[in-house]
N, C-alpha and C positions, 0 to 999 in steps of 0.2 A: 712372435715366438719362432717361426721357421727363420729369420735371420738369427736371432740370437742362436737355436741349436745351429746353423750352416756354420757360423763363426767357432763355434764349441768345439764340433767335432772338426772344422777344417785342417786346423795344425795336427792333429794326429792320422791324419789322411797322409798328409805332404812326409811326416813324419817315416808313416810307412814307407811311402815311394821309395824314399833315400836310402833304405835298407839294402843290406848285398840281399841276395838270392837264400841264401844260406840261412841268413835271420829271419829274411820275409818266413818262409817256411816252416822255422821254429812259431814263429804266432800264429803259424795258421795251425800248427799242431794243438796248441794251447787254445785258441778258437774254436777246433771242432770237440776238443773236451768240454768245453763249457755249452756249445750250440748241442751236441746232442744225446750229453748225458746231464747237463745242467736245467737246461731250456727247453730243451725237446723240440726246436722248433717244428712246426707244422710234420711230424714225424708219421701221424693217423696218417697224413694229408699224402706223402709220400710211400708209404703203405700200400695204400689204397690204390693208387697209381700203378704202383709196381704188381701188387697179386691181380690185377683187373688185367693187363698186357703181358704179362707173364702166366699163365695158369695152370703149362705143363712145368714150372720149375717148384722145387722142396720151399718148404717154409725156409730151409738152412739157406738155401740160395738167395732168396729174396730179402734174405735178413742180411746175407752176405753182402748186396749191391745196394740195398738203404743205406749200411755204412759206409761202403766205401764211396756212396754219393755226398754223403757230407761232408768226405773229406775231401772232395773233390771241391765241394761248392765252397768249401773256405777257401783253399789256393787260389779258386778263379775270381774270388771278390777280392781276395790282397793283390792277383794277378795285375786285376782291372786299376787297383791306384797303381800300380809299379808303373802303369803309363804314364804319366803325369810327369814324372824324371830319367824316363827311362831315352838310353842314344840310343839313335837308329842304328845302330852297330848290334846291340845289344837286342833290341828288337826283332833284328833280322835273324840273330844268333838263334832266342827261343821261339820263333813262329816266323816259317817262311812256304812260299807256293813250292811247288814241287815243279823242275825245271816244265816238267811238260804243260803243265795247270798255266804258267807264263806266258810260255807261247804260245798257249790258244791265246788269250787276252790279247795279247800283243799282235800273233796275226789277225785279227780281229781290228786293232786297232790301224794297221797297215793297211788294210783292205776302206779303211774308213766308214767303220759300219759299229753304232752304236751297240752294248750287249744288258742282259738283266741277268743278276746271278738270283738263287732264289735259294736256301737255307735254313737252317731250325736253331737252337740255342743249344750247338750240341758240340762240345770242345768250347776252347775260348774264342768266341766268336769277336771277340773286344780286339783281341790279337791278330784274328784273321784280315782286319780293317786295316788295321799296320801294313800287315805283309804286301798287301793288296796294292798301297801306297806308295812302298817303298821298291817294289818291282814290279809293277804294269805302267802303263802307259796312259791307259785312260784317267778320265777324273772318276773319283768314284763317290757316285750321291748314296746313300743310306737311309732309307724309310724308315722314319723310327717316331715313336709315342711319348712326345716329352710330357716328364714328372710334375704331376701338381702342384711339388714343390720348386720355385722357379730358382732358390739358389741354391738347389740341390740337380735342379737339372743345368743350370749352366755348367756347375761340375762337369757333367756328365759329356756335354758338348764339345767342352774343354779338351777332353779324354779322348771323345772321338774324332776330334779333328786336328790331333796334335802335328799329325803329319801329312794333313795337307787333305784330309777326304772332307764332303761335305752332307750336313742332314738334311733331310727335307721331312716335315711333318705327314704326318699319314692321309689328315684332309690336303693337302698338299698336291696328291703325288702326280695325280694328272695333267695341271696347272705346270707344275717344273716341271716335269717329262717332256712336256709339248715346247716348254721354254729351253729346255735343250738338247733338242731335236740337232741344232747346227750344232754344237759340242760335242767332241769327241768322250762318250761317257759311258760306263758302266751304273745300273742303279740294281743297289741289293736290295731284295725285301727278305725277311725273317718273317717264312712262312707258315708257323707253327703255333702262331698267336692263339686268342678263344675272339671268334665273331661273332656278330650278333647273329640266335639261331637262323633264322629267317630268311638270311640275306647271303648264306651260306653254301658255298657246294660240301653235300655229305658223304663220309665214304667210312668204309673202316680204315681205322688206324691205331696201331697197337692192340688189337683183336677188340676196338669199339667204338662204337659207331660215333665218329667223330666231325664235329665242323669246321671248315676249312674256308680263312678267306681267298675271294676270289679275283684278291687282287693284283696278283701275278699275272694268273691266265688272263684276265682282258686288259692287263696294261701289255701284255708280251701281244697277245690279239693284235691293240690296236695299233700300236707301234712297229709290228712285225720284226721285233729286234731278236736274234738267236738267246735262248734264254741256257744259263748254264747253271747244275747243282753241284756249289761246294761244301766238300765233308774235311773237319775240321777233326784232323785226328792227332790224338794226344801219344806222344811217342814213350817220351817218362814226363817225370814232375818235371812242369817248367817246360818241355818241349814238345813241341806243334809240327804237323805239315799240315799245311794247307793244300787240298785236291779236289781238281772235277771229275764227279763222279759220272758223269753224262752230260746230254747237250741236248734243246730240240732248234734243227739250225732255221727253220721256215715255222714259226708259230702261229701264223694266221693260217694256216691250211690246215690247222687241228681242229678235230671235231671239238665239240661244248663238252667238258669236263676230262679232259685226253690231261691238258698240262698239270691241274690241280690231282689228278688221280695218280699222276707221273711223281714228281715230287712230292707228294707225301708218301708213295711207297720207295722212293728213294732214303727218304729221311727214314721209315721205319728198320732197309735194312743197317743202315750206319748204326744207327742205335742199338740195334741187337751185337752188332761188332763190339760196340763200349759204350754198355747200357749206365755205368755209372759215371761217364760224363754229359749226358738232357740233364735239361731243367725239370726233374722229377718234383718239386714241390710247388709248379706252380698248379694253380686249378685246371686243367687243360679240360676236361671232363665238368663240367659244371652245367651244360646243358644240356637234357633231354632230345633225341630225336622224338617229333611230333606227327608224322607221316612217312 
């Protein structure tokens, strides 16, 4: 069954890609009319979300940035196949580093000294991998949670490595890390995930008491690599600059909980900058603090 639907829906995937800009956008207008006055998808879900981190803003407001999150979240999911045919010409055009975001990377790379970026799902992160690609120097590996679905995540690999970056699975990370130690590399983690509670550094975030994996701070720990936060900002439809928002350039000399409390209240203020491009519908919030 999952190859029959991968086959199904394949050709209208590739179909998208091929679209100019122009059309992509008309479906995705037609997409968010059906997704969220058809469908509703997970609408509570994002609700919930938004009046729980938001508390001092109007019903009006909050009703105001659920929509314009859905119209956001259609663009970035037609965004994410435009990858698949899209020239690095083109690439560069809608999502690129901001000169100075470069030359950190790059003197970084000069100096020959490994870096970890660390980030949230917040602008088109899918795009920011591109940019990453096509103007730094280093290799760049990707921490990321591949799909149950195995020919829906080859997809997905496909996308992410069209130009040239590499994944590594999340059981992974310290096994590669350590394997490219001599590699001149950057590894991004997308740190905004839900962990398991337990195993969690907690803190506030988005005014609630949230868990945070803590696999930044003890990979940046034990690696001692300068860890850098990029925010992914959305300029109009279709365009990106990619920015570091900060830096910690010595990581193993931070106290226990310094890095993880640093980057999520980085990621919270970006999000307040443009709250309606997070990933506001996943369950972020789904576990209890228990002490």
């Amino acid at each position: 069954m999952q190859r029959l639907s991968y086959y199904f829906v394949l050709p209208f995937i590739y179909l998208i890609s091929l679209c100019p800009f122009w059309l992509l956008y008309r479906i995705s207008d037609f997409t968010f009319m059906l997704l969220y006055y058809v469908i509703g998808y997970r609408k509570k879900i994002v609700y919930k979300n938004l009046r729980n981190s938001f508390p001092q803003k109007s019903e009006k407001e909050i009703m105001r940035i659920r929509r314009a999150y859905y119209r956001y979240f259609c663009d970035l999911s037609l965004e994410t196949f435009k990858t698949l045919t899209m020239s690095r010409e083109k690439a560069l055009k809608h999502c690129s580093m901001t000169r100075e975001t470069a030359d950190l990377f790059n003197s970084y790379y000069e100096q020959n000294k490994n870096t970890i970026i660390v980030m949230g799902h917040l602008g088109n992160w899918e795009w920011a991998g591109n940019a990453f690609a096509l103007q730094c120097k280093h290799q760049l590996y990707i921490i990321y949670h591949p799909l149950t679905n195995n020919y829906f995540n080859n997809l997905m690999v496909k996308i992410r490595t069209r130009f040239g970056n590499r994944l590594i699975p999340m059981k992974d990370t310290f096994r590669q890390m350590t394997k490219n130690k001599n590699i001149r590399s950057t590894t991004a983690f997308i740190a905004d995930q839900t962990p398991p509670p337990e195993n969690a550094y907690w803190t506030k975030f988005m005014n609630q008491d949230t868990p945070v994996f803590k696999g930044t701070e003890l990979m940046a720990g034990r690696f001692n690599y300068p860890v850098i936060f990029i925010n992914i900002i959305r300029v109009k439809r279709g365009y990106y600059k990619v920015k570091a928002e900060g830096q910690i350039v010595e990581p193993a000399t931070c106290a226990e909980g310094y890095i993880s409390e640093w980057h999520t209240k980085t990621l919270e203020e970006s999000i307040k900058r443009q709250p309606e491009t997070w990933l506001w519908s996943h369950r972020r919030w789904k576990h209890n603090k228990t002490s």
